[in-house]
C-alpha positions as CSV (number, residue, x, y, z in Angstrom):
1,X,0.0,0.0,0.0
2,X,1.2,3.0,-0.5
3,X,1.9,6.0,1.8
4,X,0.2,9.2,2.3
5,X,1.8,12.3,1.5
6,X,2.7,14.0,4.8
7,X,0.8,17.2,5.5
8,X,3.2,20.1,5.9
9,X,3.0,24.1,6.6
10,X,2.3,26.4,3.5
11,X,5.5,28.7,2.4
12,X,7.5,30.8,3.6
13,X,9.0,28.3,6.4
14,X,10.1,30.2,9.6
15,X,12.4,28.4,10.7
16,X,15.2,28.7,13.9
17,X,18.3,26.5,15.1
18,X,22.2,25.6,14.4
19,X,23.8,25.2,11.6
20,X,27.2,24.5,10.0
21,X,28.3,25.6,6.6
22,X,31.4,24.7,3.9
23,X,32.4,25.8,0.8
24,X,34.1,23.6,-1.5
25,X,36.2,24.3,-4.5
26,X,36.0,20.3,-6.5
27,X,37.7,19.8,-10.0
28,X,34.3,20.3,-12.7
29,X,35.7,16.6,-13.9
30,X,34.8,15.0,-10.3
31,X,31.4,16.0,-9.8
32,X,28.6,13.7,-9.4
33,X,25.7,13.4,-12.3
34,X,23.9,15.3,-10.2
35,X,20.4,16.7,-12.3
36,X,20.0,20.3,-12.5
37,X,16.8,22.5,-14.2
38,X,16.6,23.5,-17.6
39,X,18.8,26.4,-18.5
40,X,20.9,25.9,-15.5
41,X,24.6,25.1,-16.1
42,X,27.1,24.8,-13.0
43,X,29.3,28.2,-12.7
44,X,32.8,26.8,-13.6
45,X,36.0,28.9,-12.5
46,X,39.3,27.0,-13.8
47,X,37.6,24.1,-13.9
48,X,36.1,23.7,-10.6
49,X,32.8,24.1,-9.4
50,X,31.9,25.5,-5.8
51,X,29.5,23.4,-3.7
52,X,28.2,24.3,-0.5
53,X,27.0,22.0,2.2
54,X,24.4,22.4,5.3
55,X,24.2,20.1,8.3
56,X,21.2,21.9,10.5
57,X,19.6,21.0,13.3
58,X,16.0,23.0,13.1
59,X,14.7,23.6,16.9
60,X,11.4,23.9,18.0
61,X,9.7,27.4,18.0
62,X,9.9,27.6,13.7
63,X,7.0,25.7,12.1
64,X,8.6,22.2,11.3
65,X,11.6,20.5,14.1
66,X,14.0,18.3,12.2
67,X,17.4,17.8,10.8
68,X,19.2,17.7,7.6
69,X,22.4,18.1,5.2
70,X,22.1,19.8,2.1
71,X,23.8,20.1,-1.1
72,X,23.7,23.1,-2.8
73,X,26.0,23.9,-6.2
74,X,26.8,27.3,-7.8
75,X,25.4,27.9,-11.1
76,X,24.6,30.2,-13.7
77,X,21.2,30.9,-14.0
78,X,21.0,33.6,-17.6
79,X,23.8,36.1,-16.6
80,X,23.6,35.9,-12.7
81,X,24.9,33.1,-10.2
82,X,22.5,31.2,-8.4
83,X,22.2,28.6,-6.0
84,X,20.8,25.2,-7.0
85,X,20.3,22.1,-4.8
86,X,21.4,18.8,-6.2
87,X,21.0,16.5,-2.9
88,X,19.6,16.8,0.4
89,X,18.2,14.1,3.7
90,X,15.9,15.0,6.2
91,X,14.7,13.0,9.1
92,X,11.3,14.5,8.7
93,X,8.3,13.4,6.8
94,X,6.9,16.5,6.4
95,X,9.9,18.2,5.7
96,X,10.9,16.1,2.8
97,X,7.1,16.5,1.3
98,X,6.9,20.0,1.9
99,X,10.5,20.6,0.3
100,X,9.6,18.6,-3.1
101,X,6.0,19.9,-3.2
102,X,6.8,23.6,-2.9
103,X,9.9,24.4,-4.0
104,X,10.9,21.0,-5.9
105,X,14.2,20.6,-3.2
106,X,15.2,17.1,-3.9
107,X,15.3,15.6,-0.4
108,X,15.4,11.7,0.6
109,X,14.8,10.0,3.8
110,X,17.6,9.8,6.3
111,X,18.7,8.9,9.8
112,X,21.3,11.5,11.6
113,X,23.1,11.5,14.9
114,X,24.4,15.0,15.9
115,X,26.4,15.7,18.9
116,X,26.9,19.5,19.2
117,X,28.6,21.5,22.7
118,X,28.4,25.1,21.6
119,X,32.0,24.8,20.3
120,X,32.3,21.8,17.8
121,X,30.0,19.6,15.5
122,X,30.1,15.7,14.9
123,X,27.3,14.4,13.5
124,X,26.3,11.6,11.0
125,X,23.7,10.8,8.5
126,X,22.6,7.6,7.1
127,X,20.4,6.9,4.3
128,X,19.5,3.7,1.9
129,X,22.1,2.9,-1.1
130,X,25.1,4.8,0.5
131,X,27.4,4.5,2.9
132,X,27.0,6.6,6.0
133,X,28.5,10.2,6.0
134,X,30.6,11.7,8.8
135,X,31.3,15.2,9.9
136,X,33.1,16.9,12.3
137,X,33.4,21.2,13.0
138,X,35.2,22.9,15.5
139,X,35.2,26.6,16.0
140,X,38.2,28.9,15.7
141,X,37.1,32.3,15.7
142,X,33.6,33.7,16.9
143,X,31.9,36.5,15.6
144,X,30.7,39.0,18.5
145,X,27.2,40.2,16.4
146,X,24.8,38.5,14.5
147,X,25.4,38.2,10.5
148,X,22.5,38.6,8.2
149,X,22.5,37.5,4.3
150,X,20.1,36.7,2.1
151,X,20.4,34.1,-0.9
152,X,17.8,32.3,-3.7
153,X,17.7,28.7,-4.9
154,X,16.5,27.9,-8.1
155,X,15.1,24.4,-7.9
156,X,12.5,22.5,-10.6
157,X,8.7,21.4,-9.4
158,X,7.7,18.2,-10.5
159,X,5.5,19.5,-13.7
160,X,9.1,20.9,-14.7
161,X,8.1,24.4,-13.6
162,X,10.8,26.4,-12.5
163,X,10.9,27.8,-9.0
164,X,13.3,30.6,-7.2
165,X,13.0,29.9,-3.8
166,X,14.0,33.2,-1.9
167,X,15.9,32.6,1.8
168,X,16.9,34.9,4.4
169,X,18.6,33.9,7.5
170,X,20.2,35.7,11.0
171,X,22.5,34.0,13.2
172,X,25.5,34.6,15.5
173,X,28.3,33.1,13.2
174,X,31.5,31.5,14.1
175,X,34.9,30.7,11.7
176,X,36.3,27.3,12.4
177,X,37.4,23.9,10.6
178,X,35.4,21.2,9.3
179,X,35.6,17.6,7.2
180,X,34.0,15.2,5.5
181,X,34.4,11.5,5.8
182,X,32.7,8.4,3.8
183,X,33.0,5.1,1.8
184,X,36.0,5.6,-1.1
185,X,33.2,4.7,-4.3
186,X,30.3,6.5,-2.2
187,X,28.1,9.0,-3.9
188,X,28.9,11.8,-1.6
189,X,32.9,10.4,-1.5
190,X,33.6,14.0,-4.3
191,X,33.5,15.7,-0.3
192,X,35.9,13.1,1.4
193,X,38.4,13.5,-1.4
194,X,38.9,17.5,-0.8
195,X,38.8,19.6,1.9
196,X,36.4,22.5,2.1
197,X,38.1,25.9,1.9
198,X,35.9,27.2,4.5
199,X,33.7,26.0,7.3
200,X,31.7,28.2,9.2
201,X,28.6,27.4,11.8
202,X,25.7,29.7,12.2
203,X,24.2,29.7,15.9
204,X,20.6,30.5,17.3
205,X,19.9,31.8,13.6
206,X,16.2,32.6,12.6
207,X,15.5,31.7,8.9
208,X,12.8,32.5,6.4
209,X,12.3,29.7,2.7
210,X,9.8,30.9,0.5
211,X,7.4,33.5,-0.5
């Protein structure tokens, strides 16, 4: 039998917790055949592409609690840069609906373990068909204000439809080191085999997805 689509908030999310974020600089020739929407091409600068990559632990007091690691890659979207996410897991079932429904985010089903002490970051995420993937963050430098930026996904909705999904965010950020680890042939393995050139986490930050 199959299962019912989970019922999930109506957009814009408000949405508040932890997060840690990395930037990574991979050879163009190493990424994954990851699908991207029509008329969307990944940015290439000397033939490497920039990924960036969310591990967030969403706290109660924004509409849905729940975890997740992201995947977003730069691309060029007509003559300006955009963000595009090729791969995300969320231990939610109403995240993961409401994330393909409304802005056609590409999220899975996963299972994560996070340990966080204010300072430092391990946590670990496991899904079907891949090896699990490890991550550890530790702080170096904190920020003594709280950052604002704002940033725009374009994603693709399952009638093919293309969709900009708008984000804003506020946190108290924090400079410091992280890595990847996983299985040598696994899908995510492009992360394990580079370091990112910068890891930063984002603490106590309120977010806004959607319109």
């Amino acid at each position: 039998m199959e299962r019912p689509a989970a019922r999930f908030p109506p957009s814009p999310w408000h949405l508040t917790g932890d997060m840690v974020v990395s930037l990574w600089r991979v050879p163009a020739d190493d990424l994954p055949s990851w699908s991207l929407p029509a008329g969307v091409r990944p940015w290439v600068v000397r033939r490497r592409v920039t990924l960036v990559t969310f591990w967030v632990d969403y706290r109660p007091g924004g509409v849905l609690a729940y975890r997740e690691f992201l995947i977003a890659l730069a691309v060029r979207h007509g003559h300006r840069l955009a963000g595009s996410t090729v791969a995300a897991w969320v231990d939610d079932d109403r995240a993961l609906a409401g994330g393909r429904a409304l802005w056609g985010i590409p999220k899975e089903q996963g299972v994560f373990t996070l340990r966080a002490d204010g300072r430092s970051t391990r946590a670990e995420l496991s899904a079907e068909g891949m090896p699990p993937v490890r991550f550890t963050y530790q702080d170096v430098f904190r920020l003594p204000f709280r950052l604002p930026a704002r940033a725009h996904l374009i994603q693709q909705l399952s009638d093919g439809t293309e969709c900009r999904v708008p984000m804003r965010i506020s946190g108290r950020p924090a400079l410091g080191r992280g890595r990847v680890s996983t299985g040598p042939k696994a899908p995510l393995s492009v992360l394990a085999r580079h370091q990112p050139v910068l890891s930063f986490a984002v603490r106590d930050f309120r977010s806004t997805v959607g319109s």
